[in-house]
GUZATI-407760 format. One record per residue (C-alpha): y, x, z; residue in three letters. Coordinates in steps of 0.1 Angstrom, whole numbers, plus 2048, in hexadecimal, padded with zeros to 3 digits. Example, Ala and Ser with C-alpha at 12.3 -4.5 7.8 and 13.67 -1.06 7.14 Angstrom:
BEGIN
7D387B84EALA
7F5889847SER
This chain:
BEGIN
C385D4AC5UNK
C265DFAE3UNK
C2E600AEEUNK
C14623AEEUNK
C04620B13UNK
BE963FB16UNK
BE465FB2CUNK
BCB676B13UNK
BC4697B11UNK
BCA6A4AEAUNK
BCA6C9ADFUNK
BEE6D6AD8UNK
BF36F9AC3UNK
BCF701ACCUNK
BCF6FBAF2UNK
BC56DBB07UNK
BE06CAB12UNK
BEB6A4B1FUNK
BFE686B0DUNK
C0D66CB1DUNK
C1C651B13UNK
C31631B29UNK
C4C619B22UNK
C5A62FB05UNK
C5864BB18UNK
C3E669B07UNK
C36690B13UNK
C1C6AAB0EUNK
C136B9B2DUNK
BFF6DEB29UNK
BEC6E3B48UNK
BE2707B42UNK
C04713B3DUNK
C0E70CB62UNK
C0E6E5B5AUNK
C326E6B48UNK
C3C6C7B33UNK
C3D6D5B13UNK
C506B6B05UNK
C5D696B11UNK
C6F67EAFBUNK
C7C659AFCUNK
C7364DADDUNK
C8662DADFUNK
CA863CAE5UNK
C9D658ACEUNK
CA2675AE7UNK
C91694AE8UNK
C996A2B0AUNK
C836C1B12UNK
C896E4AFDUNK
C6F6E2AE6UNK
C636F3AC3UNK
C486E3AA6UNK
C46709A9EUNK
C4671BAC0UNK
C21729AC4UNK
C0B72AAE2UNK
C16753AE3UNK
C38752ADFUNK
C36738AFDUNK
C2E74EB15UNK
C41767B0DUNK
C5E753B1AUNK
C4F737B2EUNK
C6B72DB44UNK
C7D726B23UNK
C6D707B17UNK
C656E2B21UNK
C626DDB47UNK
C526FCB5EUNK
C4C6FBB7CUNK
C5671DB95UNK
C4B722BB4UNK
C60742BC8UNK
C7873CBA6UNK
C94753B9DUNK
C9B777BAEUNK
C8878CBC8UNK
C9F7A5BCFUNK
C8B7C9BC3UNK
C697ADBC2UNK
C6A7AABECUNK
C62788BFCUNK
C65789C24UNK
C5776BC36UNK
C55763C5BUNK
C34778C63UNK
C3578FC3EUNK
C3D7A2C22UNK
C3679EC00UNK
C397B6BE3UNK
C3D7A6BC1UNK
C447BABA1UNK
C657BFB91UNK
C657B1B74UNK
C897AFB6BUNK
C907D3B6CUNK
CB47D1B61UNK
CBD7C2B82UNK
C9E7CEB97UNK
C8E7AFBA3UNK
C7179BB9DUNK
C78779B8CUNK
C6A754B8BUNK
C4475DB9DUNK
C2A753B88UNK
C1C731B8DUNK
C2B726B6AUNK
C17741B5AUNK
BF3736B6AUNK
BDD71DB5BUNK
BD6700B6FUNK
BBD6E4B6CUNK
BBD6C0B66UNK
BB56A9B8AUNK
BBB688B81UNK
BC8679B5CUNK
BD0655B5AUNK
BE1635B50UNK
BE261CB6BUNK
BE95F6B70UNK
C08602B7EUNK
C1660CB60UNK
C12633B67UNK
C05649B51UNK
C0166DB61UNK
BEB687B64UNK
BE569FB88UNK
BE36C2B7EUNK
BD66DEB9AUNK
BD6702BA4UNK
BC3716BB9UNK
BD7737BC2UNK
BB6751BD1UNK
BA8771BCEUNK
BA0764BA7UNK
BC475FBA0UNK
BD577FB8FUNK
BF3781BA7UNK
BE077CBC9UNK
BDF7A2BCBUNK
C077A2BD2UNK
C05780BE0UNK
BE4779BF6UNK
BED758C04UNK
BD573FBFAUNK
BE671CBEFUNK
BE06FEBDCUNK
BFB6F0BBFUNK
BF76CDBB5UNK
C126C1B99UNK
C1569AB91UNK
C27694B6EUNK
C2566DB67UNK
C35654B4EUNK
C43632B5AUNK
C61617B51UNK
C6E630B6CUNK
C7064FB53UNK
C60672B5EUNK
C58676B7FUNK
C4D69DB87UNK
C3B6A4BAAUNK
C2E6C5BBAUNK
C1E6C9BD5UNK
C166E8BEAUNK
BF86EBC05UNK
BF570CC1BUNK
BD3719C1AUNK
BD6738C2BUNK
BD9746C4EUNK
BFF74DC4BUNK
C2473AC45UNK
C26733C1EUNK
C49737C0FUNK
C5A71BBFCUNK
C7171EBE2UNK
C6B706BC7UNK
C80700BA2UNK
C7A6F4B7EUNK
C8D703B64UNK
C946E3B54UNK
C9E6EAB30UNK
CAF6D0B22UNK
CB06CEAFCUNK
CD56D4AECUNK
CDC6B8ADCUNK
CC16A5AEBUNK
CC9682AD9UNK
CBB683AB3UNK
CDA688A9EUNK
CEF694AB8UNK
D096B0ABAUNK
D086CAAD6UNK
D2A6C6ADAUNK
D266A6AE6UNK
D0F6AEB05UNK
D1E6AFB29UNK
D126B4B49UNK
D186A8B69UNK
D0E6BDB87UNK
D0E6AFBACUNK
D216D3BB8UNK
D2D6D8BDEUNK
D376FDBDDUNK
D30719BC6UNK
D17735BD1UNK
D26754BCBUNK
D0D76EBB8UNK
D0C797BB5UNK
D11798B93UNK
D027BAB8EUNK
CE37AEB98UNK
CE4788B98UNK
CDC781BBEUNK
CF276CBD6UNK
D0B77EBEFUNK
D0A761C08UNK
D30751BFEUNK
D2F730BFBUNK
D4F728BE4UNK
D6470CBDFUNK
D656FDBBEUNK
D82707BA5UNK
D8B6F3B85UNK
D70700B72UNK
D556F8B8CUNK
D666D1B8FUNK
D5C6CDB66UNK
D3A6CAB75UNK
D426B1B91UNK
D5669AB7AUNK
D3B69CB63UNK
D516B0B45UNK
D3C6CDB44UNK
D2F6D7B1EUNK
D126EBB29UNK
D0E6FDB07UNK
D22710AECUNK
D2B729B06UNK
D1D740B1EUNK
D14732B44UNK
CFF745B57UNK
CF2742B75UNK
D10726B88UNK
D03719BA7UNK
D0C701BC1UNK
D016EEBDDUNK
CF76CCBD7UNK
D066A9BDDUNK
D0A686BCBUNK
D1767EBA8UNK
D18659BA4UNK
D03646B8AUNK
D0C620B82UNK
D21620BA2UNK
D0662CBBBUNK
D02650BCAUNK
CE8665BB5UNK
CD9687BBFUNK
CD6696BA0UNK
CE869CB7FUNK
CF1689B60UNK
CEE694B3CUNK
D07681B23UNK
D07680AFEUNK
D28674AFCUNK
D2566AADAUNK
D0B651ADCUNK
D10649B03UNK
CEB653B04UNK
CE6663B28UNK
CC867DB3AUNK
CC8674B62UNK
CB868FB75UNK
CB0684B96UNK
CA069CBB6UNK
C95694BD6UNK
CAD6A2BF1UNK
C926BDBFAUNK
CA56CFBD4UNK
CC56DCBE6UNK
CD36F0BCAUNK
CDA6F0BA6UNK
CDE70BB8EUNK
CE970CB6FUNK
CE0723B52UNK
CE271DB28UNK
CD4741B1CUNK
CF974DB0EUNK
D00727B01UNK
CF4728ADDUNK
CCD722AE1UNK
CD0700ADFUNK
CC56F5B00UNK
CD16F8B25UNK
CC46FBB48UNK
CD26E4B6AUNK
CB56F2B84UNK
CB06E3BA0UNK
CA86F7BB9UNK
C9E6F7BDFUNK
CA1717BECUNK
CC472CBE4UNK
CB674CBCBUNK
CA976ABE3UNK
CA574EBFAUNK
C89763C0DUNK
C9D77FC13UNK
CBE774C1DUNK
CCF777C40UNK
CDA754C45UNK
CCB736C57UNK
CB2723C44UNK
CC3703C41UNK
CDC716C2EUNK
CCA72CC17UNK
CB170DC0FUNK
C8F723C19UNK
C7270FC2AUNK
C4C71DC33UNK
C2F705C37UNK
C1770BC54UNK
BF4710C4AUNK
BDE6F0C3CUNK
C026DFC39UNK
C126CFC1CUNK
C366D2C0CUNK
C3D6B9BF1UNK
C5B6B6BDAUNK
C646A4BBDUNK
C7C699BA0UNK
C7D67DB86UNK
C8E67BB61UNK
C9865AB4FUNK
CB0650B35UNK
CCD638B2FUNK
């Protein structure tokens, strides 16, 4: 039986949105909700691996964005009291985690972006090119006024998801990069399966040490204790118990044998695995499961420490880059399933 080949835009709970469909592989893409992959699923090894709801609504989406399927943040995690300092400025964003006084996450996974390019090629990709024009239209430009384009890639292939954004300066001044997804991975994420039989495997060098009244870093790198190791040896049960925020520097696991930068999901049970693979531009991961008993979890990659902008340390070492005007930065990451 031949399998489903198409890239097609379909309406999903009222809005426009993208399907796409390669070698067994099938997502929903919704460009005007910042372009996230609402679902992506391997329907041959029966594994729904995005967080995902049949009865989540368009409303209750929003709400909680970062929460569900695959979005994209650009200046993700905490701004300590909303500041962003870059070579030649300052930038005010508002505070919108009062508990801890910061801003959190930006807000290009809360703008609607349009479709460039949809297609399924004689390569066997099926993708679509979504796009984003932050101006003087855009309702955070007043806090932000740096113009810049956002191009996101999402395609399909024998080679799984591949996920690529792309940044171009548009303005006058340095543009600061700091780029994540908060990749929420479905718990269990085989059909049938228990969440007890989920671990994660986490490429960790050394632990980044956090304020814990307000969740941003202190600058002490850490060496790994027994706990941290569960990660490394790929032991880890990334739900049924709270993990918030545990962050390291990243290395190599190995996959097959070979050296792989990323992390590997394992549904012990059935053998059935989620490899989450990042170009070496994605220096950190985080890890987060929203107290453990919401049936999903979080490994974020992550280039730029959190506060990146704003700490006292070289750059190579809190992972913060600026792009020169009319250049380009360029990052990407790629699922697939064993």
């Amino acid at each position: 039986m031949a399998k489903e080949f198409y890239a097609r835009k379909t309406m999903h709970k009222g809005i426009e949105a993208v399907e796409l469909a390669a070698e067994g592989y099938y997502a929903i893409v919704a460009p005007s909700l910042g372009s996230n992959v609402l679902r992506f699923r391997d329907n041959e090894k029966g594994m729904e691996i995005f967080r995902c709801s049949d009865d989540l609504t368009i409303s209750e989406f929003m709400n909680s964005p970062e929460i569900w399927g695959l979005p994209t943040l650009y200046l993700p995690n905490r701004l300590d009291n909303g500041v962003l300092k870059t070579s030649d400025a300052e930038y005010h964003f508002p505070v919108n985690e009062t508990r801890f006084g910061n801003h959190l996450h930006g807000f290009l996974h809360k703008a609607a972006h349009k479709i460039k390019a949809l297609a399924a090629d004689k390569t066997g990709r099926a993708y679509v090119t979504t796009t984003y024009t932050h101006d003087e239209s855009s309702f955070f430009f007043n806090c932000f006024p740096l113009k810049f384009t956002v191009d996101i890639t999402i395609e399909l292939s024998k080679d799984g998801l591949k996920h690529t954004f792309s940044i171009t300066n548009k303005s006058k001044k340095m543009l600061p990069i700091s780029v994540a997804t908060h990749t929420t991975i479905n718990a269990p994420f085989v059909d049938g399966g228990k969440q007890e039989n989920i671990t994660l495997q986490v490429p960790a060098v050394k632990k980044l040490q956090f304020n814990k009244k307000r969740w941003l870093p202190n600058g002490r790198q850490l060496n790994l204790t027994d706990y941290d190791m569960e990660y490394v040896n790929g032991t880890m049960c990334p739900v049924l118990k709270d993990i918030c925020n545990d962050m390291y520097t990243a290395g190599t696991v190995k996959l097959d044998g070979e050296d792989f930068y990323g992390c590997v999901m394992t549904d012990t049970e059935s053998g059935k695995k989620i490899c989450y693979e990042v170009d070496d531009k994605y220096k950190f991961w985080i890890v987060w499961n929203h107290e453990g008993f919401m049936n999903y979890f979080c490994p974020e990659p992550m280039t730029a420490q959190v506060n990146a902008p704003n700490l006292d340390m070289p750059r190579e070492k809190s992972g913060y880059e600026e792009v020169a005007p009319k250049q380009t930065y360029t990052v990407s990451q790629r699922f697939f399933t064993k």
